[in-house]
Short mmCIF file of the C-alpha atoms (twelve columns), coordinates in Angstrom:
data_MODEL
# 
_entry.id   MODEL 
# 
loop_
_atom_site.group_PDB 
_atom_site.id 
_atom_site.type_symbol 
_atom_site.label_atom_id 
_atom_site.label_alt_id 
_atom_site.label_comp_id 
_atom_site.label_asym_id 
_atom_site.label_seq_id 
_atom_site.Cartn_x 
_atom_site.Cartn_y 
_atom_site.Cartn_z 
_atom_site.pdbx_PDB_model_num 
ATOM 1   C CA . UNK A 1   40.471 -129.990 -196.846 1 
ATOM 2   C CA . UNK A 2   38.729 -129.510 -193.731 1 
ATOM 3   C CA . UNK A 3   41.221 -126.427 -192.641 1 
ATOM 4   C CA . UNK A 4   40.208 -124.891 -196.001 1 
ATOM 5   C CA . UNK A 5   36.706 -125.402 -195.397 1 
ATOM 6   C CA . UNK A 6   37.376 -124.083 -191.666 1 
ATOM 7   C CA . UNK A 7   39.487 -120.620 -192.912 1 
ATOM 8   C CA . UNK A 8   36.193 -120.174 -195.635 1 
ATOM 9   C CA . UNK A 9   33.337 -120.476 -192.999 1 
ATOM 10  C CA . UNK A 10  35.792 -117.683 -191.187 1 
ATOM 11  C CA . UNK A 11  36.084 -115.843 -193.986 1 
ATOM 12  C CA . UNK A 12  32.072 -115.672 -194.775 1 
ATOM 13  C CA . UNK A 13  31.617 -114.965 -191.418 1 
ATOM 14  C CA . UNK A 14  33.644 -112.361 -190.755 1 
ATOM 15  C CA . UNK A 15  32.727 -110.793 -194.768 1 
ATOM 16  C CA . UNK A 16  29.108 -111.218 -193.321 1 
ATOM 17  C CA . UNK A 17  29.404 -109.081 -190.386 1 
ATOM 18  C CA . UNK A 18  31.650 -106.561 -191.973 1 
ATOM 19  C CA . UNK A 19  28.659 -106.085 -194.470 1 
ATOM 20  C CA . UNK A 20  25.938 -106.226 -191.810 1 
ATOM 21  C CA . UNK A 21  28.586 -103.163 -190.002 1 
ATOM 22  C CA . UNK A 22  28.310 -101.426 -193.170 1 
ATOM 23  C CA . UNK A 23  24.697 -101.246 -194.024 1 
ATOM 24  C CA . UNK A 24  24.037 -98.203  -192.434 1 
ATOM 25  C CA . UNK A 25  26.716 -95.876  -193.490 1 
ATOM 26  C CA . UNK A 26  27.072 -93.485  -196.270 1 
ATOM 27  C CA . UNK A 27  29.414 -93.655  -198.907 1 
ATOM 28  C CA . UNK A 28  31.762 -91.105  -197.612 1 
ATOM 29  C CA . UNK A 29  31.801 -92.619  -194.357 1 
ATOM 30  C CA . UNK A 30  32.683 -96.128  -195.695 1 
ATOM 31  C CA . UNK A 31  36.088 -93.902  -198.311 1 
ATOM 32  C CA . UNK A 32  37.028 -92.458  -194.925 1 
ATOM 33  C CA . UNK A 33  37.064 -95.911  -192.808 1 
ATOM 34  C CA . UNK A 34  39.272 -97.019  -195.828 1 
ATOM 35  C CA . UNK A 35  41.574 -94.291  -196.337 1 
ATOM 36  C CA . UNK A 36  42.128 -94.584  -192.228 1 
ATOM 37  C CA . UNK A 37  42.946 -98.343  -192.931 1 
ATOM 38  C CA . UNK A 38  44.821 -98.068  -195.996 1 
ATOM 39  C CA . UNK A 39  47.303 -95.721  -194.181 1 
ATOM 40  C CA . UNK A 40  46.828 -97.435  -191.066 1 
ATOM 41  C CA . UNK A 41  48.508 -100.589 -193.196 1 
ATOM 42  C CA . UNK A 42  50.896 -97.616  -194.679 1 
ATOM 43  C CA . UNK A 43  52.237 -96.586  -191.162 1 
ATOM 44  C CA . UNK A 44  52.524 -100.345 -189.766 1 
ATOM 45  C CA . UNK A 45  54.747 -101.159 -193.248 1 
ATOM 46  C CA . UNK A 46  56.739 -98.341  -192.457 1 
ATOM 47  C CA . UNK A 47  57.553 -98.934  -188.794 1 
ATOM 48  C CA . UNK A 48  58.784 -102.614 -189.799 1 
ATOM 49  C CA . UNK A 49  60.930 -101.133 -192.549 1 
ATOM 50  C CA . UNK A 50  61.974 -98.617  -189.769 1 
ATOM 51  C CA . UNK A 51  62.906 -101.394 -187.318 1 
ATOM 52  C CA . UNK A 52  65.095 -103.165 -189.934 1 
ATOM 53  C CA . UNK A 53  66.230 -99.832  -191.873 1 
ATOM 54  C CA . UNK A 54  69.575 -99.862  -189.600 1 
ATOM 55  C CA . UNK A 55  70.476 -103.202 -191.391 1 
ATOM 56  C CA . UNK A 56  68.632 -102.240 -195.138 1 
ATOM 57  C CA . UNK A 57  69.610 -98.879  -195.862 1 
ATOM 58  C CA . UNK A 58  73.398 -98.681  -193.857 1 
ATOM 59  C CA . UNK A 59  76.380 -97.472  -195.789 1 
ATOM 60  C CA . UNK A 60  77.438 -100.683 -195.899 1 
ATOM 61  C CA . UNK A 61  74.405 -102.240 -197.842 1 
ATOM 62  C CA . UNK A 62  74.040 -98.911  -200.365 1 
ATOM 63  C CA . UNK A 63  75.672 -101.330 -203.027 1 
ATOM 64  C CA . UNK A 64  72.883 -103.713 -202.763 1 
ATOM 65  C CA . UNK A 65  70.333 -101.560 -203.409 1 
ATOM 66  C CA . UNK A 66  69.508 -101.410 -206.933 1 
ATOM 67  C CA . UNK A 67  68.905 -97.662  -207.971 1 
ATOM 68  C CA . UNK A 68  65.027 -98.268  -208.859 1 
ATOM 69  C CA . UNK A 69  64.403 -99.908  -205.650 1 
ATOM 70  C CA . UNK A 70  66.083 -97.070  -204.309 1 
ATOM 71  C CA . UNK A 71  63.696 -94.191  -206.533 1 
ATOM 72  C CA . UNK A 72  60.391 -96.026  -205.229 1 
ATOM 73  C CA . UNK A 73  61.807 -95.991  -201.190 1 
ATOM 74  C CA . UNK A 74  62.537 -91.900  -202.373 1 
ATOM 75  C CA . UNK A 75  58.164 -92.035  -203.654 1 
ATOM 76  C CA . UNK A 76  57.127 -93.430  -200.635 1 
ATOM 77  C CA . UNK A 77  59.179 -91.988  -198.059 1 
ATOM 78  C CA . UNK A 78  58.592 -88.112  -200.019 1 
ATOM 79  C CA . UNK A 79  54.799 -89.146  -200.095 1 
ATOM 80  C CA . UNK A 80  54.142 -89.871  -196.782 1 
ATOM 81  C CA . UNK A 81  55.945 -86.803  -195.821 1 
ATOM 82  C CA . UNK A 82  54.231 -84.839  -198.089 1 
ATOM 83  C CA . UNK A 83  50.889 -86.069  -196.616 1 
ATOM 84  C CA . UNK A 84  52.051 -85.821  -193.057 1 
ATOM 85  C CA . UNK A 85  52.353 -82.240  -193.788 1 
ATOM 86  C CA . UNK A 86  49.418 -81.798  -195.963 1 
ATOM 87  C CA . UNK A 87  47.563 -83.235  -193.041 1 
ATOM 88  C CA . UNK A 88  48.374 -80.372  -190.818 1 
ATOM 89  C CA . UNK A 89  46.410 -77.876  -193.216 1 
ATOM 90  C CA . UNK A 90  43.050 -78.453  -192.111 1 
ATOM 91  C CA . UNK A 91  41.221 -78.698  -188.862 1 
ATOM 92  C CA . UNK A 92  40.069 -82.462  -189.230 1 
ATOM 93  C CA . UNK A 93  43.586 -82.885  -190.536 1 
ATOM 94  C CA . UNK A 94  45.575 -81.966  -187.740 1 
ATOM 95  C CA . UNK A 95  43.023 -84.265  -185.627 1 
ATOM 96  C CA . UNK A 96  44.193 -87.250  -187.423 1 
ATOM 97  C CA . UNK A 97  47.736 -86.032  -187.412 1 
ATOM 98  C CA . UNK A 98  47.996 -85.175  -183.633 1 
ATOM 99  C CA . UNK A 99  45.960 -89.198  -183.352 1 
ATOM 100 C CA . UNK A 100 48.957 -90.506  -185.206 1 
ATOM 101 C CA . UNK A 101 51.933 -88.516  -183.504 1 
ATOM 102 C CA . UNK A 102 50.598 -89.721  -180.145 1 
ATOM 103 C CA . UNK A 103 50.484 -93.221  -181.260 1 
ATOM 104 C CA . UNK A 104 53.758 -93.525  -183.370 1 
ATOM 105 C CA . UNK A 105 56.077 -90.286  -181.795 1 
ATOM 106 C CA . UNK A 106 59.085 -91.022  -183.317 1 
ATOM 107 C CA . UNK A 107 58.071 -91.105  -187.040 1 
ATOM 108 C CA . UNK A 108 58.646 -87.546  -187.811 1 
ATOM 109 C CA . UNK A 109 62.438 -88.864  -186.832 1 
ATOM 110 C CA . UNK A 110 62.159 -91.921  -188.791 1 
ATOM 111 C CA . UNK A 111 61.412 -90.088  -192.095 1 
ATOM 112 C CA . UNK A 112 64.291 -87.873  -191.408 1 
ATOM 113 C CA . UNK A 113 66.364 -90.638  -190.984 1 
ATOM 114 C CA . UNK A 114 65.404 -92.596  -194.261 1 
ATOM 115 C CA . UNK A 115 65.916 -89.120  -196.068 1 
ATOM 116 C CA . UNK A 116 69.298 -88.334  -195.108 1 
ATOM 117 C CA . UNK A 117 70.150 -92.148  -195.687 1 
ATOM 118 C CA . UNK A 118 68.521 -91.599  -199.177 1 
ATOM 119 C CA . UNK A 119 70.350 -88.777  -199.580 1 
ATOM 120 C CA . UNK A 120 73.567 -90.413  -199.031 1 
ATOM 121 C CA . UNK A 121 73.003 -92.548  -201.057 1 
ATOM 122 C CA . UNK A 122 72.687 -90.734  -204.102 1 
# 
């Protein structure tokens, strides 16, 4: 009882100064801290699957991988790409893309990976 009651004062008190943060932005300021977040979250989920996808998506494991699981890795891997390039179409686009090359260089050649593993294993 007393950890739970520990984790909730946390909890307010880090929801109280997120609030307190957010009191003096606009509304499109607070969808773009979120949309950096959300595919901040996006990219971190990504490298982990990227770390194990030697041992998830090898030739030898294609048999374990039912085919929906394998349609929804085909979504996300084709959206990110798609978004990766969509990013590069505008000026405060490429910004954020160039940010996220320098910080994660190798995901370009992660996506290509997962696709031509996809691709294998249709």
């Amino acid at each position: 009882m007393e950890k739970q009651s520990k984790m909730e004062k946390i909890g307010r008190s880090i929801a109280s100064r997120l609030s307190q943060a957010g009191q003096g932005l606009t509304k499109g300021v607070k969808k773009m801290v979120l949309l950096v977040a959300v595919v901040g979250v996006g990219i971190y989920c990504l490298l982990l699957i990227a770390g194990n996808s030697q041992h998830m998506l090898s030739r030898s494991s294609i048999s374990f991988v039912e085919l929906s699981e394998r349609k929804i890795l085909e979504q996300r891997v084709n959206g990110l790409s798609s978004y990766l390039d969509s990013l590069q179409q505008s000026a405060s686009g490429k910004l954020e893309y160039d940010s996220l090359m320098r910080v994660h260089p190798h995901l370009l050649d992660s996506i290509r990976e997962w696709k031509a593993t996809l691709s294998q294993m249709r």
